[in-house]
C-alpha positions in Angstrom: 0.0 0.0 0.0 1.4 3.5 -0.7 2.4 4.6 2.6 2.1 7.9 1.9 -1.5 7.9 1.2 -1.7 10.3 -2.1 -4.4 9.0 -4.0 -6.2 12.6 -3.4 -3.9 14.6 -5.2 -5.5 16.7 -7.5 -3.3 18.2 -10.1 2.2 9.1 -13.6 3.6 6.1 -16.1 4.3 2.7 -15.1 7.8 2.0 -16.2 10.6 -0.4 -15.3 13.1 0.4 -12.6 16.8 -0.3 -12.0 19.6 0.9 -10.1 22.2 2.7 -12.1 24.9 0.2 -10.7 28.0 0.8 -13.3 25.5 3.7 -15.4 28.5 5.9 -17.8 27.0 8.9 -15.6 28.8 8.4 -12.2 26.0 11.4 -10.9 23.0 9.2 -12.1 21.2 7.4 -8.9 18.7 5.8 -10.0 16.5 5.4 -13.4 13.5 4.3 -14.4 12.4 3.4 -17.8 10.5 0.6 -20.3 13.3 -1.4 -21.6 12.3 -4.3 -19.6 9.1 -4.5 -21.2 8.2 -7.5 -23.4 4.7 -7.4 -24.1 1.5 -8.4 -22.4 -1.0 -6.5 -19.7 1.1 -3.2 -19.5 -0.9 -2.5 -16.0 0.1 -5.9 -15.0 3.9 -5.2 -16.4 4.1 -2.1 -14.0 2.5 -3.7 -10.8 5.5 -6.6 -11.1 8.0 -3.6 -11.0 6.4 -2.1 -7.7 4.2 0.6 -8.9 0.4 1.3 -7.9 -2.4 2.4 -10.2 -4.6 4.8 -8.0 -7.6 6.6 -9.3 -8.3 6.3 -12.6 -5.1 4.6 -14.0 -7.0 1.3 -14.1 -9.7 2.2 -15.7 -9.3 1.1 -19.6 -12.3 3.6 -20.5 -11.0 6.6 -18.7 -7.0 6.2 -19.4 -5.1 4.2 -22.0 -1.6 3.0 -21.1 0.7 1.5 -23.8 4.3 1.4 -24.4 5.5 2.2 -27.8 9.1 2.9 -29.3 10.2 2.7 -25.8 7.8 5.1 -24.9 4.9 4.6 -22.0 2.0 6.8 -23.2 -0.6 7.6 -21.2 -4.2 8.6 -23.0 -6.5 10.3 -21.2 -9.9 9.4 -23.3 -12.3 11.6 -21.3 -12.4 13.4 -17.9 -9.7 11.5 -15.7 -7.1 12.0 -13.1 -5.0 8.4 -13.2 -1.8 8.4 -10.9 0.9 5.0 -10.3 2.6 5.9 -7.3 6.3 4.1 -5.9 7.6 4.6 -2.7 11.5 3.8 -3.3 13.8 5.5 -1.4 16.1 7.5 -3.4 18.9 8.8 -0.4 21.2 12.0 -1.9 19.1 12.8 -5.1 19.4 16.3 -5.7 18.4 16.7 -9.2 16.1 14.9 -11.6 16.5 14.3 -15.6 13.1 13.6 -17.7 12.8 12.5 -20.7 9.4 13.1 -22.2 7.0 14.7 -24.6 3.1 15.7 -24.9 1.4 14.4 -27.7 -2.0 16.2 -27.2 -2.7 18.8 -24.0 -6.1 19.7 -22.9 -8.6 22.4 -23.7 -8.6 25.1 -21.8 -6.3 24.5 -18.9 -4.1 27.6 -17.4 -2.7 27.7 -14.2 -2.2 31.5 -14.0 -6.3 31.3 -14.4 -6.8 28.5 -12.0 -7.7 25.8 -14.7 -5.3 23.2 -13.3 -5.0 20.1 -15.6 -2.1 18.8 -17.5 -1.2 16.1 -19.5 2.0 14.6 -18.1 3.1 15.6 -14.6 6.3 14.0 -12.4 5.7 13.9 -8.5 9.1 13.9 -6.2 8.2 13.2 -2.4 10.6 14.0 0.6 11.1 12.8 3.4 8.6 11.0 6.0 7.1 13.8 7.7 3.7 14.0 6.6 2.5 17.9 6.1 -1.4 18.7 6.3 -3.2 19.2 2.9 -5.9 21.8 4.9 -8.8 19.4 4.7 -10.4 17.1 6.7 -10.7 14.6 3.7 -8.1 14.8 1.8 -5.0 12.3 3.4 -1.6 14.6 4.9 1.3 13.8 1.9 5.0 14.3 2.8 6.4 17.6 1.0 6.4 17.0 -2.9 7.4 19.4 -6.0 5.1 18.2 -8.9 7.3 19.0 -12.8 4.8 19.5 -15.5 5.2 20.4 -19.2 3.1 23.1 -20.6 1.5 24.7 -23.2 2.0 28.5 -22.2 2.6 29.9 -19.2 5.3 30.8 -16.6 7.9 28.0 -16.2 10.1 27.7 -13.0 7.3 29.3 -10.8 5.7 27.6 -8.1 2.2 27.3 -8.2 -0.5 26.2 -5.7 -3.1 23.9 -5.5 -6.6 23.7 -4.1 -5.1 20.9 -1.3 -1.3 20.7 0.3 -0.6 24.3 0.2 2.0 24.0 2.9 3.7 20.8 1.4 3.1 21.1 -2.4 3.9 23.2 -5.7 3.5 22.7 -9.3 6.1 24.2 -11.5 5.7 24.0 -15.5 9.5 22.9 -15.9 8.8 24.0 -19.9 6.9 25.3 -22.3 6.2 22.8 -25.0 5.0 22.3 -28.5 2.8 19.0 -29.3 5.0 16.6 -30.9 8.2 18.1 -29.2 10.2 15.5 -27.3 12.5 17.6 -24.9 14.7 16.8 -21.9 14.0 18.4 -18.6 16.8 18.9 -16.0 15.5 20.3 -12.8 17.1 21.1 -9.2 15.2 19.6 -7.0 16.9 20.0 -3.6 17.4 23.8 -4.2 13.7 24.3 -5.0 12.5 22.0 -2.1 14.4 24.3 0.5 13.4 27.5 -1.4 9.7 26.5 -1.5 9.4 25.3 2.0 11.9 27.0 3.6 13.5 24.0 5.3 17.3 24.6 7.0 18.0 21.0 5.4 16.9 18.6 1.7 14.7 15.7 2.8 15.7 12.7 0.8 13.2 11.6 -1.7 11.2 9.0 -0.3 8.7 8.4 -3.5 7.6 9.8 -7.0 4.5 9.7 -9.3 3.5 9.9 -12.4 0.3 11.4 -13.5 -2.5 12.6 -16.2 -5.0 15.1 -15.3 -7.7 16.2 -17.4 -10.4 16.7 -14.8 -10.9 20.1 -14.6 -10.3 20.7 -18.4 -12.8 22.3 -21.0 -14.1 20.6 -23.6 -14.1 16.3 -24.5 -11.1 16.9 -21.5 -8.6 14.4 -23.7 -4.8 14.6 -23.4 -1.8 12.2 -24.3 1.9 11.9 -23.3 5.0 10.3 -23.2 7.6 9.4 -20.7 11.2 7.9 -21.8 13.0 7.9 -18.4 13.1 9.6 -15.3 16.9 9.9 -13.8 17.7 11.1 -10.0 21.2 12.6 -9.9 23.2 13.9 -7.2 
């Protein structure tokens, strides 16, 4: 069970994992990509390498998961929020490295205006400590930093959410084109002091991948793509 409780965050990939024992980057921790895949249930695939579907991820009407050209993509067919959650340890990450891509965003979605959807966002989680999300119904979560890619906007700002304003921001990490397959490279344990003014960097204790087309306008469909997700020091 996902220890941390998330499966209320409002706003993931099921991919293969393996320590970077021997990786050509002596600063790469830990990766996590498809190149393990061989065919068959991609949902069952993903929950033999540790990862949990939560909301609508396991819903074959709602979300589409499928791994092509060594690609997971994740379809949103209608209104959805699907998350896969995994709670590895990742001691002394500092930085993270995504490869990814969007292939279709939603209608209608700005955070500067509050319309919070997106079609591909990465969840890091530090430390234990879990920090209130200000409602009653909505589980505690321990501080996380959620990297999307967007269509226009502000990128490297923190934004808020509805829930876990003292232990969670959203930061477009860049402004994309559909069809545009790009390479993110994001500080992490500078932005996690910065946001929450902590004297010290938690170590990442999880991540998440996730699709969000709930509160978009329109038949609310996106699609993405995820390569690999690299934690650094």
């Amino acid at each position: 069970m996902w220890k941390f409780a998330l499966v209320a965050i409002t706003a993931v990939a099921w991919l293969a994992v393996a320590q970077a024992s021997g990786a050509a980057d002596a600063s790469v921790l830990y990766t996590t990509d498809f190149k393990g895949y061989t065919g068959g249930s991609v949902l069952d695939w993903l929950r033999s390498q540790h990862f949990v579907a939560k909301q609508d991820a396991d819903n074959k009407s709602k979300i589409a998961l499928s791994i092509q050209d060594g690609a997971l993509a994740l379809e949103a067919k209608k209104r959805a929020l699907g998350l896969l959650l995994n709670e590895t340890d990742i001691p002394g990450a500092r930085r993270i490295r995504i490869e990814w891509e969007v292939g279709a965003f939603p209608e209608g979605v700005s955070y500067d205006q509050g319309i919070r959807s997106e079609p591909i966002m990465v969840y890091t989680f530090f430390g234990s400590e879990k920090i209130s999300s200000g409602s009653m119904l909505v589980p505690d979560s321990p501080y996380f930093i959620g990297l999307f890619l967007c269509e226009a906007g502000r990128t490297d700002h923190p934004y808020t959410g509805r829930y876990f304003k003292a232990g969670g921001r959203y930061v477009c990490a860049n402004v994309v084109k559909a069809g545009d397959r790009i390479i993110t490279e994001f500080d992490i344990g500078d932005a996690v002091k910065s946001y929450f003014k902590l004297g010290e960097i938690p170590p990442v204790s999880g991540f998440a991948i996730g699709i969000d087309t709930d509160n978009a306008k329109g038949n609310a469909t996106a699609k993405s793509y995820i390569r690999k997700i690299e934690y650094l020091n």
